[in-house]
DRENDO-1510 file (C-alpha; in Angstrom, 1 decimal, always signed):
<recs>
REC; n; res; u; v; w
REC; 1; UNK; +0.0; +0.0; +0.0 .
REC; 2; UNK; +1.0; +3.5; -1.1 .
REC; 3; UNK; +1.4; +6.2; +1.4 .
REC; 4; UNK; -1.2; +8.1; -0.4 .
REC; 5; UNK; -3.6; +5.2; +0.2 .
REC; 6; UNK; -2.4; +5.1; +3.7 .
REC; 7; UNK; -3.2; +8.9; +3.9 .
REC; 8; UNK; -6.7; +8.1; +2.0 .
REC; 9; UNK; -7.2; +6.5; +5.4 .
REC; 10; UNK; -7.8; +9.8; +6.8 .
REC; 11; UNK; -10.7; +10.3; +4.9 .
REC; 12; UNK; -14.3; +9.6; +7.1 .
REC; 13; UNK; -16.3; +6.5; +6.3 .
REC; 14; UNK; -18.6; +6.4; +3.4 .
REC; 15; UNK; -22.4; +7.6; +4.4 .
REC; 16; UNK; -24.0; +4.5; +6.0 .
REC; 17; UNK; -27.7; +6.0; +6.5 .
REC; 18; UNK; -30.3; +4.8; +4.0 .
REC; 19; UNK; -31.7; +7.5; +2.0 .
REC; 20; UNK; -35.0; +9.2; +2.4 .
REC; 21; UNK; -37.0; +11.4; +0.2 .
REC; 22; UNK; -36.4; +15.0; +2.1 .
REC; 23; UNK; -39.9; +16.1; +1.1 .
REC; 24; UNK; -41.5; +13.7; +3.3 .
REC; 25; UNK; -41.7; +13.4; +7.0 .
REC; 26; UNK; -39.3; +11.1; +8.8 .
REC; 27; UNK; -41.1; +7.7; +9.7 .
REC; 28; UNK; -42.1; +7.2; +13.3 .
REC; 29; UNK; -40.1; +4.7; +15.1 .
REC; 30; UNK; -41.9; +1.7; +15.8 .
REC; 31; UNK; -42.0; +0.2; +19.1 .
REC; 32; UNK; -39.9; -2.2; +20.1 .
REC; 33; UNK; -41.4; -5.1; +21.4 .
REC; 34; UNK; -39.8; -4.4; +24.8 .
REC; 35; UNK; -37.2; -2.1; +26.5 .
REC; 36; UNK; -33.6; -2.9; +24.8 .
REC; 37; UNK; -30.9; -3.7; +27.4 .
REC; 38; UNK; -29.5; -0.8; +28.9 .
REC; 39; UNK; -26.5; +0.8; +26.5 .
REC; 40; UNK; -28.6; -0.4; +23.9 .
REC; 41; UNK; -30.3; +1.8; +21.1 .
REC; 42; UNK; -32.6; -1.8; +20.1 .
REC; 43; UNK; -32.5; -5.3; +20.7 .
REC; 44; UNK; -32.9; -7.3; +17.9 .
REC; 45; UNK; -33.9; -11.4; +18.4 .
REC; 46; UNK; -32.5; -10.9; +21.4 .
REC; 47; UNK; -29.2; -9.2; +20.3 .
REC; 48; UNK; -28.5; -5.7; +21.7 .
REC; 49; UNK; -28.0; -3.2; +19.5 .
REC; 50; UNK; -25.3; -0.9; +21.2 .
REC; 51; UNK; -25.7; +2.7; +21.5 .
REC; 52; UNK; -21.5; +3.2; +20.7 .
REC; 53; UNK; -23.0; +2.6; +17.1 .
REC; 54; UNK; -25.6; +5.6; +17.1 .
REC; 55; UNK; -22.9; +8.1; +18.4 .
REC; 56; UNK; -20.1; +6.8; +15.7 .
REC; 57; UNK; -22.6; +7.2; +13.0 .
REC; 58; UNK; -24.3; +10.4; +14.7 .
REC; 59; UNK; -20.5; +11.9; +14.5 .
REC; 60; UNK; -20.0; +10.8; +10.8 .
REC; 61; UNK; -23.6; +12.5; +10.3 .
REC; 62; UNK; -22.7; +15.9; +12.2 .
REC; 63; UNK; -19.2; +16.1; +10.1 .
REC; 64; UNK; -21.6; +16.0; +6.9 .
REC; 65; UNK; -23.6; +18.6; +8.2 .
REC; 66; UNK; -26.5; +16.6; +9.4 .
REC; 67; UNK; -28.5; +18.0; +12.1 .
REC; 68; UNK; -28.2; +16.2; +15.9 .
REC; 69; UNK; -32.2; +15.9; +16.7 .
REC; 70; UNK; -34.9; +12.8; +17.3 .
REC; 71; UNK; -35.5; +12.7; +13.3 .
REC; 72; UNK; -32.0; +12.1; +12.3 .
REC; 73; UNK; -31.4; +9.5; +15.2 .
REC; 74; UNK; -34.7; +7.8; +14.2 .
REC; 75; UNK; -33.3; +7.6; +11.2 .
REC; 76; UNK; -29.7; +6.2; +12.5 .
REC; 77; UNK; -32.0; +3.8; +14.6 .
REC; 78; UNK; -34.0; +2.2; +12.1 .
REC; 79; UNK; -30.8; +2.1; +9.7 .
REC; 80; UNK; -29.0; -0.8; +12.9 .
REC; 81; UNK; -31.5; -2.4; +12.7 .
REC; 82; UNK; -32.1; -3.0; +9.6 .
REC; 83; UNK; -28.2; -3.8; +9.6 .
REC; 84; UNK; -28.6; -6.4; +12.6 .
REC; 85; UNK; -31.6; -7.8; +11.0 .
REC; 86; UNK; -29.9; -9.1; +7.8 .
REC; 87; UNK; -26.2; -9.7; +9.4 .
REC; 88; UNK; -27.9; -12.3; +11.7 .
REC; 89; UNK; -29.5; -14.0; +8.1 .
REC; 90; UNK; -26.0; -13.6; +7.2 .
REC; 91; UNK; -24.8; -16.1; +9.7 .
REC; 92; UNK; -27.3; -18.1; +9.7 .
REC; 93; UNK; -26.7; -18.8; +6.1 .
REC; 94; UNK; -22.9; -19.1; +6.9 .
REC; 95; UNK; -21.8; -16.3; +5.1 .
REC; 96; UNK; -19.6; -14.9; +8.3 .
REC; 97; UNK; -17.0; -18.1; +7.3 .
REC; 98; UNK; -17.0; -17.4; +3.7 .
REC; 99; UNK; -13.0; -16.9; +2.9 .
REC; 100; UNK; -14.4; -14.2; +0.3 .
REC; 101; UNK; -15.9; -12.8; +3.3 .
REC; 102; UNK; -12.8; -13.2; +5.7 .
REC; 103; UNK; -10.7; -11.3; +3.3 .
REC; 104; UNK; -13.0; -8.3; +3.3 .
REC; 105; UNK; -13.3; -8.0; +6.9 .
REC; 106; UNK; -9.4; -8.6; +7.3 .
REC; 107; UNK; -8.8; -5.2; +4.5 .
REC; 108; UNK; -11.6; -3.3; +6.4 .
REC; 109; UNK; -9.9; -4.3; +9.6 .
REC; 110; UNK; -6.7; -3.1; +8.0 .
REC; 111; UNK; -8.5; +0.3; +7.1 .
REC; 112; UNK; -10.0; +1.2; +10.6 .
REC; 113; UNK; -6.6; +0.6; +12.3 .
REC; 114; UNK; -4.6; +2.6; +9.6 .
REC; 115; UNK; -7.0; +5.7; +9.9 .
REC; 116; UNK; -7.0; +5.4; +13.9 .
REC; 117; UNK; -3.5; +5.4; +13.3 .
REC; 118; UNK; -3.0; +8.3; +10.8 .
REC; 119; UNK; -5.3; +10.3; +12.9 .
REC; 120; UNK; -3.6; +10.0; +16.2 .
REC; 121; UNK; -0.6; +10.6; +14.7 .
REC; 122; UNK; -1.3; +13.6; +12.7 .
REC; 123; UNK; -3.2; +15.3; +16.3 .
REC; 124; UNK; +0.0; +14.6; +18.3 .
REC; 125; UNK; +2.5; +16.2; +15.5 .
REC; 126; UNK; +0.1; +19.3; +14.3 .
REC; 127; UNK; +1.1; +21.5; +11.3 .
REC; 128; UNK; +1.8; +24.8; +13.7 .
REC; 129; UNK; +1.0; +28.1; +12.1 .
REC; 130; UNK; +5.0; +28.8; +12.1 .
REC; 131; UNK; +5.3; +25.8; +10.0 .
REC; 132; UNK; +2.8; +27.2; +7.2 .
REC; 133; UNK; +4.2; +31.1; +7.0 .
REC; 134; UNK; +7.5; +29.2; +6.6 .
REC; 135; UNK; +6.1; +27.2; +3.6 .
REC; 136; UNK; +4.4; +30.3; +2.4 .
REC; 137; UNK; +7.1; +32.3; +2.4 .
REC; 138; UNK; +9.1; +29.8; +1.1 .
REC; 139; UNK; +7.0; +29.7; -2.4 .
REC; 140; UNK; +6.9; +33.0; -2.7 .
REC; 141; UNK; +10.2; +33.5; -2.9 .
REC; 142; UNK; +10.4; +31.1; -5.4 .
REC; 143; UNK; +8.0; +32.3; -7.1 .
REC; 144; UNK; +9.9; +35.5; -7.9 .
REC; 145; UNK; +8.4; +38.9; -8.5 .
REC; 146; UNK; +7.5; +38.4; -12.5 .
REC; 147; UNK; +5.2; +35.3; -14.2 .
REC; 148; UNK; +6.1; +35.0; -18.2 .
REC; 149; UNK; +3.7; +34.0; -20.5 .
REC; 150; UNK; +5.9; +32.2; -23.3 .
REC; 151; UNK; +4.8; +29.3; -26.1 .
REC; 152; UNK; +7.4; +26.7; -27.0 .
REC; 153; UNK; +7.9; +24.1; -29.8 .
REC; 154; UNK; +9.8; +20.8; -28.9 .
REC; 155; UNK; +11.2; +18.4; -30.7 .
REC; 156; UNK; +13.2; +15.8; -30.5 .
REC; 157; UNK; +16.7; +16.9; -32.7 .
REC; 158; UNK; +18.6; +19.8; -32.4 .
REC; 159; UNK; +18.7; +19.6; -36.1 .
REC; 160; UNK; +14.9; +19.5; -36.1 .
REC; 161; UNK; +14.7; +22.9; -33.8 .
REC; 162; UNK; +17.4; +24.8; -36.2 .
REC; 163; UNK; +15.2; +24.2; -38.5 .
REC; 164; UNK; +12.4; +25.9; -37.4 .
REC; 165; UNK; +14.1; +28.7; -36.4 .
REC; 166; UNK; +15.1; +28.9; -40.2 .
REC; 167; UNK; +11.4; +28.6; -41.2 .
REC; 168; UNK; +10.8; +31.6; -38.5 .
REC; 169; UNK; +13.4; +33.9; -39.8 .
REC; 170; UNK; +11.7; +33.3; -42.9 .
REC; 171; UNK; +8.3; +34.6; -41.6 .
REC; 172; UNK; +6.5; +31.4; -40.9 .
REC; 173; UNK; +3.9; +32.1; -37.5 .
REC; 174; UNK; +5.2; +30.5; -34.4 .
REC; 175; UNK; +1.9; +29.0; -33.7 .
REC; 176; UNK; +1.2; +27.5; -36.5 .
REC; 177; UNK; +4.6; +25.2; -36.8 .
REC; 178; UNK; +4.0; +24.5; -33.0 .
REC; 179; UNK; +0.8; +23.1; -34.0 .
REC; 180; UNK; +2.3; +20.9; -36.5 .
REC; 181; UNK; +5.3; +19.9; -35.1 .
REC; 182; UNK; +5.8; +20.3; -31.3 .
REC; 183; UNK; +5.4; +16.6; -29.6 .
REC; 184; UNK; +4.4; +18.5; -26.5 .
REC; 185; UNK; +0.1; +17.8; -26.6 .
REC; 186; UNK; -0.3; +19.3; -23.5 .
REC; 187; UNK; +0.6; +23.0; -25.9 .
REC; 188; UNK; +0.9; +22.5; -29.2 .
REC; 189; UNK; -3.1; +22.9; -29.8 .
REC; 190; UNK; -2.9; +26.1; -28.6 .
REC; 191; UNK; +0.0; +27.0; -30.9 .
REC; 192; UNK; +2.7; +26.2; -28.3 .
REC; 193; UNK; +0.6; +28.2; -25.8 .
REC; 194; UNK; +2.0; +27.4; -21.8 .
REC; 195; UNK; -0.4; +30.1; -20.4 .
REC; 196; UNK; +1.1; +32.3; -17.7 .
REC; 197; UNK; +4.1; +30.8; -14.9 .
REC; 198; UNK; +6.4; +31.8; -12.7 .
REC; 199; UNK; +10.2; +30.4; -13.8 .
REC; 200; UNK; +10.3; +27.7; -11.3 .
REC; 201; UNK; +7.7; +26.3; -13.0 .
REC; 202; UNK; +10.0; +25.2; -15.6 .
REC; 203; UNK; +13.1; +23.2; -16.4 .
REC; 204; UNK; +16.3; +25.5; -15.4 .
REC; 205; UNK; +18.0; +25.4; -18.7 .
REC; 206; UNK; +14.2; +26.0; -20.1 .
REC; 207; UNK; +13.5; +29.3; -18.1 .
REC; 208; UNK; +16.9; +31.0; -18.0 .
REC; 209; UNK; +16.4; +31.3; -22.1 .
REC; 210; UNK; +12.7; +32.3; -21.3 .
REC; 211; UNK; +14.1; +35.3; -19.0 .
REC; 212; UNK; +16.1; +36.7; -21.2 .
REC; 213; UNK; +14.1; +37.2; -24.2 .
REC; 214; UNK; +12.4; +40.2; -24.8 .
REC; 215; UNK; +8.6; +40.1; -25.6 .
REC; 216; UNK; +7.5; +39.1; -28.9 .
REC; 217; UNK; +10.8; +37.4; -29.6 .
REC; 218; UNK; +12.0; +33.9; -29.9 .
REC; 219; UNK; +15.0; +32.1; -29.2 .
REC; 220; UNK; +17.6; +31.9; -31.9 .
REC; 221; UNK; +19.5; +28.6; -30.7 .
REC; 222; UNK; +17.9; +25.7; -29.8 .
REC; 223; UNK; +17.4; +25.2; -25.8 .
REC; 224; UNK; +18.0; +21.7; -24.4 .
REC; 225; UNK; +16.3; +20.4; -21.7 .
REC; 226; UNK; +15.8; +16.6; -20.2 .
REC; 227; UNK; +12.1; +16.8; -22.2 .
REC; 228; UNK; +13.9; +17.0; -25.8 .
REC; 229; UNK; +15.0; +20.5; -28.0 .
REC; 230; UNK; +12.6; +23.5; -27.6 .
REC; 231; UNK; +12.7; +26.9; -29.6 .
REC; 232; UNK; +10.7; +29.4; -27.1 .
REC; 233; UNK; +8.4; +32.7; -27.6 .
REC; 234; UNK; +8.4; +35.3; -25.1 .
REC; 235; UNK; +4.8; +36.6; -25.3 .
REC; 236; UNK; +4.8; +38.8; -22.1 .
REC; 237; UNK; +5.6; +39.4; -18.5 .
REC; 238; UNK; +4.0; +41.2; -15.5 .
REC; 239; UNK; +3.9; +41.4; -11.9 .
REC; 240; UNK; +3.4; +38.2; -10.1 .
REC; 241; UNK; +0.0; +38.1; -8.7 .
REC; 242; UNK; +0.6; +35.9; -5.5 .
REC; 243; UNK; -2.1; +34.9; -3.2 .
REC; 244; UNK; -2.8; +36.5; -0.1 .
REC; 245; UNK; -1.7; +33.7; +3.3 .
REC; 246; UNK; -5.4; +33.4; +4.4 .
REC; 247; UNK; -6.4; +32.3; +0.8 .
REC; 248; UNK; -3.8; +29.7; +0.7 .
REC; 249; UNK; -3.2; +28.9; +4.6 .
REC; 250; UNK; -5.8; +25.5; +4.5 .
REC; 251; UNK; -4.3; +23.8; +1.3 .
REC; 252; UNK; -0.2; +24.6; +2.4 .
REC; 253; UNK; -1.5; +22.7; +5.9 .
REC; 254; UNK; -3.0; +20.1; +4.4 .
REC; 255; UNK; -0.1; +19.5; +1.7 .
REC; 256; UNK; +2.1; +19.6; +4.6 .
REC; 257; UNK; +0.2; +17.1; +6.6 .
REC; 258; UNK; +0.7; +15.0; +3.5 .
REC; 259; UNK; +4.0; +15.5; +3.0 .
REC; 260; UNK; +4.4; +14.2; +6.7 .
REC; 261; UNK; +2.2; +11.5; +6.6 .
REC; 262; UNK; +4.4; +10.2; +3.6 .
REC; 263; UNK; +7.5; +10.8; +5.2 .
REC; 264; UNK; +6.3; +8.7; +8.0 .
REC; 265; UNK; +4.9; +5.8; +5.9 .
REC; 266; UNK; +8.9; +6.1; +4.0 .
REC; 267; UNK; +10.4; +6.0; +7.7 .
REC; 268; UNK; +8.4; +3.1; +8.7 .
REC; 269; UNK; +9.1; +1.2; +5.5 .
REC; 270; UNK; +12.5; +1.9; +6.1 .
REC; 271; UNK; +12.1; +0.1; +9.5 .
REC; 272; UNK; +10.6; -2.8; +8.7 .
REC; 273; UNK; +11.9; -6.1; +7.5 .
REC; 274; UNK; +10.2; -6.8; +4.3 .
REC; 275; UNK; +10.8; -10.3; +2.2 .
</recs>
């Protein structure tokens, strides 16, 4: 398992409640045919139903913004029971010894104890507010204090990108021979088109050519980088327009939470004795 899917593990459980049509009023509970045992929400054949469930799925319910009143409870009520009900059929018929069955309560096993896990973890080691103006001001430093808004044609040859810089000089439109020969499909549809970036967005060797163009002009020597040979348009520069720390502040915490959680997945790895 990937850290990411160990970090998926984070996620809350999938909504359990049975659905009801919102324009009609929530069904009465019905009586139960006598008082369930006591920590018990029911009692089903005999089998208490315990109340532990309602409040784990009540929490799951308030997290997706469900109200905490008698209709959603009656709801959560008549949903474990209707859970006990046909898990007893399921024994009876056997099903609990399946080996199909085994294996999917072994991987949801697995599941619950990696999220208990995950969770704890993350809540003792916190992502401080120091930690995300650090990141922040990291990227913006980065970032620099200009985005360029260049189009590129790449190519595999050197020979093949001299070339085009010949058909350039000889008036052809950038955008068109971009569109017919750059093997870059993320950009060559929109005539070589990479839309507007700061310089760290790109390949070293890529952006110090980019920087020193002037606008409107295009590189007169083919520009290597590990992608293949690129010939590169400056179309314009301005002012980097980067986001304000309160805009930003809940993604950079949860990246960095991420970026933990996988280091402590690597660490772990590390650990353990794997054949």
């Amino acid at each position: 398992m990937t850290p990411r899917l160990f970090a998926a593990a984070l996620l809350a459980l999938p909504m359990l409640v049975c659905a009801q049509d919102p324009d009609k009023p929530a069904a009465k509970a019905k009586p139960a045919a006598k008082a369930p045992a006591k920590d018990a929400v029911a009692t089903v054949n005999g089998v208490a139903v315990p109340s532990s469930r309602m409040e784990f799925m009540m929490e799951q319910q308030r997290q997706r913004g469900a109200p905490d009143n008698a209709q959603t409870r009656a709801m959560l009520r008549d949903e474990l029971v209707n859970r006990e009900i046909v898990v007893q059929e399921a024994q009876k018929a056997g099903l609990a010894k399946s080996p199909e069955v085994q294996g999917q309560l072994d991987i949801a096993r697995q599941e619950i104890l990696v999220g208990a896990f995950l969770r704890d973890w993350v809540r003792k080691h916190p992502v401080s507010d120091a930690d995300i103006q650090k990141e922040y001001d990291r990227a913006k430093s980065q970032s620099g204090d200009k985005e360029y808004r260049a189009r590129h044609i790449l190519v595999e040859t050197e020979d093949q990108a001299k070339g085009l810089i010949a058909e350039l000089k000889k008036g052809a439109t950038f955008a068109e021979l971009a569109q017919k020969n750059s093997k870059d499909t993320g950009s060559k549809e929109r005539g070589g088109d990479l839309d507007w970036n700061v310089p760290g967005a790109f390949d070293k060797q890529f952006s110090d050519a980019m920087m020193k163009l002037e606008k409107g002009k295009y590189t007169e020597a083919p520009v290597q980088t590990r992608f293949g040979f690129h010939v590169i348009q400056l179309d314009d520069v301005r002012q980097t327009r980067f986001p304000a720390l309160n805009d930003v502040k809940q993604r950079i915490q949860q990246q960095l939470t991420q970026n933990r959680v996988d280091e402590l997945i690597r660490g772990l790895r590390e650990k353990a004795k794997v054949e």
